[in-house]
C-alpha positions as CSV (number, residue, x, y, z in Angstrom):
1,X,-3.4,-72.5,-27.3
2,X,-0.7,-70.3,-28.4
3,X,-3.0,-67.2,-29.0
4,X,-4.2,-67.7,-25.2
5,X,-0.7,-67.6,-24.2
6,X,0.5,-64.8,-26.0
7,X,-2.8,-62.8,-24.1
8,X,-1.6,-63.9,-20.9
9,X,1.7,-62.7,-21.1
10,X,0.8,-59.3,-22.5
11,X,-2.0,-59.4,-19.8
12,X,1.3,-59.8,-16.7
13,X,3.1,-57.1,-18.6
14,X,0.1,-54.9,-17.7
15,X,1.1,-53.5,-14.1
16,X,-1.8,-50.7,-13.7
17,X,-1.7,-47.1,-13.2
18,X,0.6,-45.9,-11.0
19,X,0.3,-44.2,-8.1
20,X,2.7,-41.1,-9.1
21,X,0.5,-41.0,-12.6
22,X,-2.7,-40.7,-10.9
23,X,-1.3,-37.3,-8.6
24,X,-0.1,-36.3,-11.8
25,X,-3.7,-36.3,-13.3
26,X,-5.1,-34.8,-10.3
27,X,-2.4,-31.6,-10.6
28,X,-3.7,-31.1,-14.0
29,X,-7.3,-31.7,-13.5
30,X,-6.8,-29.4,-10.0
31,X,-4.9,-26.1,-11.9
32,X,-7.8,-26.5,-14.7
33,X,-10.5,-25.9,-12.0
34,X,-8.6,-23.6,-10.5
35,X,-8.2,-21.4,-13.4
36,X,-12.0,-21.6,-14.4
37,X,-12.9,-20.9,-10.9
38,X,-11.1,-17.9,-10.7
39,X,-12.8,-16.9,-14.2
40,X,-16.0,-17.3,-12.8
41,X,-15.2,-15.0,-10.1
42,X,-13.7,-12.6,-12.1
43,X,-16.5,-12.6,-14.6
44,X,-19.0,-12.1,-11.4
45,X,-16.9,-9.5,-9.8
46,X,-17.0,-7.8,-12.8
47,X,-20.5,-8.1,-13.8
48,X,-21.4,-6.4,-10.0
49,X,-19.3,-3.6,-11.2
50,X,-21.2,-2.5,-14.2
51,X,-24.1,-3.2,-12.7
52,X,-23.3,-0.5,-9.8
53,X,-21.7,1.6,-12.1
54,X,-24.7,2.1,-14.5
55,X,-27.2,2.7,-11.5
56,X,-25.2,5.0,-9.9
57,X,-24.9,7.3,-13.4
58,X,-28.7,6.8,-13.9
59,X,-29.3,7.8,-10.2
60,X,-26.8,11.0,-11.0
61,X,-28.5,11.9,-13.9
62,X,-32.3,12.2,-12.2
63,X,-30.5,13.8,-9.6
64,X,-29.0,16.6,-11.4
65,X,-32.0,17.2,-13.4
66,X,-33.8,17.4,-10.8
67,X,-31.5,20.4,-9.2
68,X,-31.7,22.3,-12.1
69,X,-35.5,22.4,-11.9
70,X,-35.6,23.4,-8.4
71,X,-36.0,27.1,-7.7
72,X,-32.3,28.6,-7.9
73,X,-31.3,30.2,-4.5
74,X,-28.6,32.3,-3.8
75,X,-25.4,31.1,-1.7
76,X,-27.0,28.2,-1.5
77,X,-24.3,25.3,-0.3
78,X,-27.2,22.1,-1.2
79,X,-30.3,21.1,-2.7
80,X,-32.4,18.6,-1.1
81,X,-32.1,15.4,-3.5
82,X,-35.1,14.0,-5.2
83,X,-36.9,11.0,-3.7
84,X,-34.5,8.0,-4.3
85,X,-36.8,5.5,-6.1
86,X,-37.9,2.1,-4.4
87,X,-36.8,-1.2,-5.1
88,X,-34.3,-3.8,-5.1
89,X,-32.2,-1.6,-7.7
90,X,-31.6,1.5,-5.5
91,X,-30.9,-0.4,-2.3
92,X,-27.7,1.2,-0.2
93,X,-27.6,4.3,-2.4
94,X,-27.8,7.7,-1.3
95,X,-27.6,11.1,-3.3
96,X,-25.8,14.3,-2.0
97,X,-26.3,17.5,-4.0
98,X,-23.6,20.3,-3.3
99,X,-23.8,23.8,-4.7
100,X,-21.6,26.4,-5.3
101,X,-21.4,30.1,-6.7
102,X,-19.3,30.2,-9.7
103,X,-18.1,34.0,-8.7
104,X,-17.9,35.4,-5.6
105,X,-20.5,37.8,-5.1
106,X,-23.0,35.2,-6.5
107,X,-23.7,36.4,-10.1
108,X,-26.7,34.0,-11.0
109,X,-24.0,30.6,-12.0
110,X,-23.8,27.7,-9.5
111,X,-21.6,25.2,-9.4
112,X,-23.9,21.3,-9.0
113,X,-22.4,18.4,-7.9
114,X,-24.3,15.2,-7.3
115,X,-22.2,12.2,-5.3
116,X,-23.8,9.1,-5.4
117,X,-22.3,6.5,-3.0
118,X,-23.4,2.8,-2.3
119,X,-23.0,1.3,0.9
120,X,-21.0,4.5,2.0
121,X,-18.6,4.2,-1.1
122,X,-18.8,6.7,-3.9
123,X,-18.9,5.4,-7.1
124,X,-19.8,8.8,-9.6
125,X,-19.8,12.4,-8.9
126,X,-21.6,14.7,-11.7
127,X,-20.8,18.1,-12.1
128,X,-23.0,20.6,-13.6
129,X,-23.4,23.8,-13.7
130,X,-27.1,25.8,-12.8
131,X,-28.1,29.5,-13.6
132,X,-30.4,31.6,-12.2
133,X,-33.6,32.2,-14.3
């Protein structure tokens, strides 16, 4: 009889969780999935960037090969880019090949520059130079 007494009055003493102690959890709980939200995002955002980033240098790379095995031209200001390869990879990208003489009169040295842009944006020029064979 005692023992059920002393349980019952540890049992009133018990009032619950508060109301202030629960928004307190739910701040904590709240910044937490905040922060690993915005890691998420950050990681993703990231992971687009590379992505992009290492497309657009391959792109540049075929591109300026190919230049440099196209017939050289004198005071030439362009060279029609090489086919841009289908797919889901090369989607939005475009390829712009610029040339220009090293030395005015035109001695047999261009200047190449391929700019590669996605979605209208650049993301890598290449500059190279081309002689005349």
């Amino acid at each position: 009889m005692k023992q059920t007494r002393r349980w019952c009055g540890v049992l009133r003493g018990q009032r619950g969780i508060s109301l202030l102690e629960t928004l307190a959890a739910l701040f904590i709980l709240s910044i937490i999935t905040v922060t690993f939200l915005g890691g998420v995002t950050g990681a993703s955002k990231a992971t687009f960037t590379a992505d992009e980033q290492t497309t657009a240098e391959s792109l540049a790379q075929s591109q300026m090969e190919w230049a440099k095995k196209v017939t050289y031209v004198e005071e030439a200001t362009s060279y029609s880019p090489a086919p841009i390869p289908g797919g889901g990879d090369y989607t939005d990208y475009s390829v712009e090949i610029t040339a220009e003489p090293l030395h005015n009169p035109d001695d047999g040295i261009q200047k190449i520059t391929v700019t590669v842009r996605h979605s209208g944006k650049v993301v890598i020029e290449l500059e190279s130079y081309k002689r005349q064979r």
